[in-house]
C-alpha positions, -999 to +999 in steps of 0.1 A: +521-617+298+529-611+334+521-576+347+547-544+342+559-543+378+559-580+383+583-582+353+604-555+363+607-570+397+616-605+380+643-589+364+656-571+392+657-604+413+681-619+383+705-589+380+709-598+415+706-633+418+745-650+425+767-664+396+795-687+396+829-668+396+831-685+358+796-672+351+813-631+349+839-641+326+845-610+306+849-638+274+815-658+281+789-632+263+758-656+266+749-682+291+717-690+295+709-715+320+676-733+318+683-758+340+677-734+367+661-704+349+622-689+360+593-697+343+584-664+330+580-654+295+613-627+301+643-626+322+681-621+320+709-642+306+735-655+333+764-637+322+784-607+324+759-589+301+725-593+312+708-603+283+670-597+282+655-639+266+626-637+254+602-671+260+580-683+238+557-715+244+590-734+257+579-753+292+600-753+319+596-791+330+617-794+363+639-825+347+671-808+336+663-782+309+630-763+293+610-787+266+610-774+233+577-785+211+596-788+173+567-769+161+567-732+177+587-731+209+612-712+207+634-680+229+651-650+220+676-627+227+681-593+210+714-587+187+736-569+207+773-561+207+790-591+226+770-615+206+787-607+173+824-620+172+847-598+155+875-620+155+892-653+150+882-671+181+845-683+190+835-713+210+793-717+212+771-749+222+746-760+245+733-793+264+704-806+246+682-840+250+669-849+214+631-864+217+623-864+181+624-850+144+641-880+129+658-872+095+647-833+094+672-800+102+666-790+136+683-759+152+691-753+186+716-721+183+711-692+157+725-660+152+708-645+120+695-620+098+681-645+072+716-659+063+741-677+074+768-653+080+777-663+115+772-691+140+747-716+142+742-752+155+718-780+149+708-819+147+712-822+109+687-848+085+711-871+089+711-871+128+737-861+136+749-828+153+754-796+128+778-769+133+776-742+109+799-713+113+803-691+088+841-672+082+863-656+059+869-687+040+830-691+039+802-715+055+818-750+068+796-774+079+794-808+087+780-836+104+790-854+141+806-890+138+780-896+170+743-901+164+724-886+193+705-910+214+666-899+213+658-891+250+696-887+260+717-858+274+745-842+255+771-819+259+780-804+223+808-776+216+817-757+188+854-742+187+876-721+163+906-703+163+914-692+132+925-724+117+907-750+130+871-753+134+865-784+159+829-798+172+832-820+211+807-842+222+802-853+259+839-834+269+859-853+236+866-836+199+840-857+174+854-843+145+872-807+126+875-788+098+899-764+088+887-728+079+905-694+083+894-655+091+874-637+109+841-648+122+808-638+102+788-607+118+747-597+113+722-572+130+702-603+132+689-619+170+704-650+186+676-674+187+670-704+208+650-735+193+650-723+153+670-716+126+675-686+109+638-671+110+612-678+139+596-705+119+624-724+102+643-757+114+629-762+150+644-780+180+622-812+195+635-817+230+654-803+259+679-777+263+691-775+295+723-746+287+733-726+262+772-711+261+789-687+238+825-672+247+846-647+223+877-675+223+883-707+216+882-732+247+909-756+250+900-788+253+913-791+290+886-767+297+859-785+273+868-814+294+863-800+326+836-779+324+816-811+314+827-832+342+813-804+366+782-803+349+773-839+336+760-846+374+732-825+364+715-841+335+729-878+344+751-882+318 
């Protein structure tokens, strides 16, 4: 663990550090960009909010994201306000590079208190990418028409707004279900690399950013927002 003052002056240097005009959107309440993030075992989400993440055994490896071991790797951030959606409109996802776990449930997004009442995201046992987002018509979950190359970048999104749950890979919609209500809420902390407790479901691989905004992107800006960022991990 790095020394009081050292940490202190860590987090001091990423309050100040410059973000992207996009990066203080009032709507993005979590970015967290590993690509370009320290190597400490603490510092501060990219956003408007400050987050305090909380590393644990996850290598920064200087090729596009942090390594995550699929055995106990994993980051945290506390619950907090902005992380639970109240409403009808949530979009959440993250760049990841799968390097194994064949045919097991392996989460790279979770925000829980032991349940599933609110938003998660994950390669499922059969391969493919997971959303589970839990409203008031219930849990809806299902699995990507596209198989994630082992060793490859991808770009995955979650979206709904209040009818329509929708799941883009790479910048283009995969796949939807409909749901309705408001989104699911818990005390519980958004964690990075498991599923809903420290030791369940983990991620094998690289996650290079994670996003989650309090409304539903369109898919102009899904579209975007990937082709500024797919330079970065060579996709």
């Amino acid at each position: 663990m790095r020394p009081t003052l050292e940490r202190t002056q860590l987090r001091q240097q990423l309050l100040t550090r410059p973000r992207p005009t996009w990066a203080l959107d009032p709507d993005l309440v979590l970015y967290l960009p590993f690509w370009n993030m320290p190597a400490g075992e603490s510092w501060l989400s990219q956003d408007a909010y400050g987050h305090t993440v909380t590393r644990v055994g996850a290598l920064a490896t200087g090729q596009g994201g942090w390594f995550f071991d699929g055995s106990d790797d994993y980051a945290t951030i506390p619950n907090a306000a902005p992380l639970n959606i109240t409403g009808t409109a949530i979009t959440f996802g993250a760049w990841v590079k799968v390097m194994g776990g064949a045919l097991t449930n392996r989460f790279f997004i979770s925000k829980s208190d032991g349940g599933w009442n609110a938003y998660h995201l994950s390669v499922g046992d059969a391969n493919g990418f997971r959303p589970h987002l839990y409203t008031g018509a219930g849990l809806t979950y299902w699995d990507s028409t596209i198989i994630p190359v082992v060793g490859a970048w991808n770009r995955v999104l979650v979206t709904y707004n209040g009818t329509q749950i929708q799941m883009y890979v790479n910048g283009s919609l995969d796949s939807s279900r409909a749901a309705t209500g408001n989104v699911g809420v818990n005390t519980g902390n958004l964690r990075v690399s498991t599923g809903r407790t420290i030791a369940e479901f983990p991620f094998n691989g690289y996650i290079g950013e994670v996003f989650v905004y309090k409304r539903a992107l369109t898919a102009l800006d899904i579209w975007n927002t990937f082709q500024q960022e797919r330079g970065r991990y060579g996709v």
